[in-house]
N, C-alpha and C positions, 0 to 999 in steps of 0.2 A: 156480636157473633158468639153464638155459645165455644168453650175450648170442648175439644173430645174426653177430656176427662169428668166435664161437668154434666155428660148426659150418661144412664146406662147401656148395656147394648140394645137392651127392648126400646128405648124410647128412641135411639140412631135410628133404625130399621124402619119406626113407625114412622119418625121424620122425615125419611130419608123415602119412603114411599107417598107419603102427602107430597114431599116438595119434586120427584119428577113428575106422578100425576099433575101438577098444577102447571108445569112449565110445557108440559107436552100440550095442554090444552088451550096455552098460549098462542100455539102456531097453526098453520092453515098448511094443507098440501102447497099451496101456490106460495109459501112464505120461503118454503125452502127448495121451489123450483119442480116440484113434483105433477104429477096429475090429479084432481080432485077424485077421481076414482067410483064418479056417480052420489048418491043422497047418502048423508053418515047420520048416524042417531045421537052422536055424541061431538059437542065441539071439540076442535083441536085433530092432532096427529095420531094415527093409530100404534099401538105400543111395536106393530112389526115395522110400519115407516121408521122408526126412530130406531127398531135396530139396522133395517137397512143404512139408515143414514149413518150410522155410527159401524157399521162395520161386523156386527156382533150377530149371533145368534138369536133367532126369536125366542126361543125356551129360558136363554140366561138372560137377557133384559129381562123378558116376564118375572122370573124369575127374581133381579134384584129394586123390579118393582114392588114387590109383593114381599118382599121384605126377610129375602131366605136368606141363611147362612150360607153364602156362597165367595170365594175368593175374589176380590178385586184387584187389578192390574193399576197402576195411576196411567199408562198408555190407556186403558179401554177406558177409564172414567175423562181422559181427556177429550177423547171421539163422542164420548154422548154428549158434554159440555158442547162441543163444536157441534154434535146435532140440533141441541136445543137452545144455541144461538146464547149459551149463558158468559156473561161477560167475566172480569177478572175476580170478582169478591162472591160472583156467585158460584165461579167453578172453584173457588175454594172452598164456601160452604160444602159444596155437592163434598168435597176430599176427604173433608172432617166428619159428616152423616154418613160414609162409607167405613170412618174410620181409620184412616187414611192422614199424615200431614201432607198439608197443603204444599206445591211445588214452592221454591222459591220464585218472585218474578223477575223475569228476562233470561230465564234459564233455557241454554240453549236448547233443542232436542238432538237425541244421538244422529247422528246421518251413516244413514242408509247407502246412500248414493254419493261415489267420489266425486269429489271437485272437478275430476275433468270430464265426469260424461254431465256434469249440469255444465260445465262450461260447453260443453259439445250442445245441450242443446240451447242453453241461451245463444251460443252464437247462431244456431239456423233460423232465428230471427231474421226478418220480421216473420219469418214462413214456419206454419205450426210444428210443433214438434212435440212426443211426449214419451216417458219410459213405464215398461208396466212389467208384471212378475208374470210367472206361469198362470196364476189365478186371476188373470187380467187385472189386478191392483193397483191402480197407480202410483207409481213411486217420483215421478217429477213431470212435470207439465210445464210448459213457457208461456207466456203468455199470450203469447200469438192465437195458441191451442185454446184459451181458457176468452180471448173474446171472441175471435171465429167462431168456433164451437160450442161458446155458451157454458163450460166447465164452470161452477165453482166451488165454495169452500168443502160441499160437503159430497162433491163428486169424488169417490175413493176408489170405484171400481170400471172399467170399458164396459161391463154386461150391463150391469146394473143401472147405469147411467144412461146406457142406450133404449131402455124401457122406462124408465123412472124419470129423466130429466124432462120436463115439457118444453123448455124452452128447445134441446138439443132437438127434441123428434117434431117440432114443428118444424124448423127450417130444414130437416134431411127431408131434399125432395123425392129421393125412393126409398124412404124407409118401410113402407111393407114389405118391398120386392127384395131388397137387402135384408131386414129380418128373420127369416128362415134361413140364409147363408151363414148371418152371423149367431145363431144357435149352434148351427151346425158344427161351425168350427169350434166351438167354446170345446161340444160334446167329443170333437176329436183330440184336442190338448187335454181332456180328462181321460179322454182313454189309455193315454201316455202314461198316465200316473196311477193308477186302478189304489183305491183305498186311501186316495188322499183325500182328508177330511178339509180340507182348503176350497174344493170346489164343489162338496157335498152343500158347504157352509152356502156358498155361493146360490146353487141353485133351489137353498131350501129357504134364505132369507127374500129371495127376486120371486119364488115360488109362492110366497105371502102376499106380495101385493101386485103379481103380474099375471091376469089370469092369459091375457095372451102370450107369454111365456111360457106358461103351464102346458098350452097345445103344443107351442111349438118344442118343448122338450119332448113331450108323448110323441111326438113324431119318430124319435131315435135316429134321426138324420146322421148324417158323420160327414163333412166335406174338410178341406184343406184352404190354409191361407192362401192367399195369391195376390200378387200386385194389382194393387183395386182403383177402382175409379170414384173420387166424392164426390156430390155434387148437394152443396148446400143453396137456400135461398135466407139470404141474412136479414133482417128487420133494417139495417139500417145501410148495409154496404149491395143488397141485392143479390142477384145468381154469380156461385163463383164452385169455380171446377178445381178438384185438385188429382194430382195424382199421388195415391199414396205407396211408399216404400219402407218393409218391415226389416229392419237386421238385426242381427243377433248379437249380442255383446258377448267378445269371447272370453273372458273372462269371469262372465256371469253365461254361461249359455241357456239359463233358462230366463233367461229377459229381455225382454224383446222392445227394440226403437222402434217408433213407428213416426216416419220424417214424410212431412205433405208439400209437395211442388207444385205451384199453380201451372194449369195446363195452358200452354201456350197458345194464341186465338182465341181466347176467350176472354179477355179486358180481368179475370182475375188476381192480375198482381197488381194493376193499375186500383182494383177497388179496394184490396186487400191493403194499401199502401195509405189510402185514404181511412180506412179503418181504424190503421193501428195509428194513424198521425193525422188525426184528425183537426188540424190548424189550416185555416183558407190559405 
C-alpha cells in the first residue's frame, strides 16, 4: 500500500477517483438493499445511491469523485467505506488517497447516545425500538427494530430508508396509503426549523433517486405525528401488527423514541418471539 507521502496530490485525487469509481461499480441496488430503479446504462451503483447511502450530499460525493480539492472529514470517509461495503485495508487505502491517516483499528467511535437511553432501548427487547434526531437520523436501533423491519448497516436515515430500502417497503403492507402521511410529517418537523440545512440535505439527496418522493414533496402537504398503527408482512415470521409510540427524550428534546408494541389479538408477539429466537 502506497504511504501518503510517496504519491503527489494530483496522483491521490486521480487514485483516489479511479478506486471509488471501481468499487461503486462493484455493487448492484439489490447488494445494498435498495430498489433497482428500472434499466441503468452503466454497471454498478449510481454516484447519488452512494451518497444516499453514505449520508452525504450528491454535489460533494460528485465532487470528491471527480477529484476536487474539497475537505474530508474521517467520520464522512467512514460512511462511504460502509456505503461501499469496503473492508478494513480497503477503508484504509480509501484514508491515505483522501490524504487522510488511516484510523487506528478497534478504535472506538465517539457516542452520541448515553448508555442509559441504549440501555433503555436494548431493554425493550425483544419489542422494536429505535432513537432518531430531528432529521429523522438514526442514532441507535436494537435489534428487534433491525430484523422485523429489515434495517441495516447502511440504513442511516427513517425517510430515506422508507423509500429506498426494498426489503422495508415490500413487507409494509400499507405503504402507499402511509406514504404521503409520512412526507407530510417529515415537511412539518422542517417547518419547525426553516433554514436548516440538515433536512434540505435530506430531501435533496432522497430527491435523486426517489422520484415518487419528488411528487409527494410537490404535494406541500404538512400533517402531524400521531400514535400510529404498523402493520408489516414479514418473509419469514408472517402478518404482525404493532402499535407504535413516539416520546420525546427530555434531555434531548429534539429526539425522538419511537417504541413498537405488538397489538394484542393478533398472534404478533407469539411470531415476533419465534423470529427473534428462532430455535425449535
Amino acid at each position: 500500500m502506497p504511504s501518503k507521502t510517496s504519491m503527489t496530490v494530483g496522483d491521490r485525487r486521480h487514485q483516489l477517483r479511479d478506486y471509488l469509481r471501481t468499487h461503486r461499480a462493484r455493487l448492484t441496488p439489490e447488494d445494498v438493499g435498495m430498489a433497482a430503479g428500472g434499466r441503468r446504462r452503466t454497471p454498478g451503483l449510481r454516484r447519488e445511491e452512494v451518497a444516499v447511502l453514505a449520508g452525504v450530499g450528491v454535489s460533494w460525493y460528485t465532487w470528491l469523485e471527480q477529484g476536487r480539492d474539497i475537505n474530508v472529514s474521517p467520520e464522512v470517509l467512514d460512511a462511504i467505506g460502509r456505503a461501499l461495503r469496503l473492508d478494513g485495508p480497503e477503508r484504509a487505502h480509501l484514508y491515505l488517497l483522501a490524504g487522510l491517516n488511516p484510523p487506528r483499528d478497534h478504535e472506538p467511535p465517539a457516542a452520541a447516545v448515553t448508555p442509559e437511553l441504549r440501555a433503555l432501548i436494548d431493554g425493550w427487547m425483544p419489542r422494536p425500538a429505535m432513537l432518531r434526531d430531528r432529521h429523522w437520523n438514526l442514532l441507535a436501533v436494537n435489534d428487534a427494530a433491525r430484523t422485523v423491519f429489515g434495517y441495516g448497516d447502511t440504513d442511516h436515515n427513517c425517510l430515506i430508508s422508507f423509500f429506498t430500502n426494498a426489503m422495508y417497503r415490500t413487507m409494509y403492507v400499507h405503504w402507499s396509503a402511509v406514504a404521503p402521511e409520512v412526507v407530510a410529517a417529515f415537511r412539518a418537523d422542517a417547518a419547525e426549523y426553516l433554514g436548516d440545512p440538515g433536512f434540505d440535505r435530506v430531501v435533496e439527496d432522497l430527491g435523486a433517486v426517489s422520484p415518487e418522493f419528488v411528487d409527494l414533496w410537490a404535494r406541500h402537504d404538512v400533517g402531524r405525528h400521531v400514535q400510529s398503527l404498523k402493520a408489516i408482512r414479514h418473509p419469514e415470521a408472517g402478518d404482525m401488527v404493532f402499535d407504535k409510540s413516539t416520546l420525546t427524550v427530555a434531555d434531548h428534546p429534539e429526539w425522538r423514541l419511537d417504541l413498537y408494541t405488538p397489538r394484542p389479538d393478533t398472534g404478533t408477539e407469539e411470531r415476533m418471539a419465534r423470529l427473534m429466537d428462532p430455535r425449535p
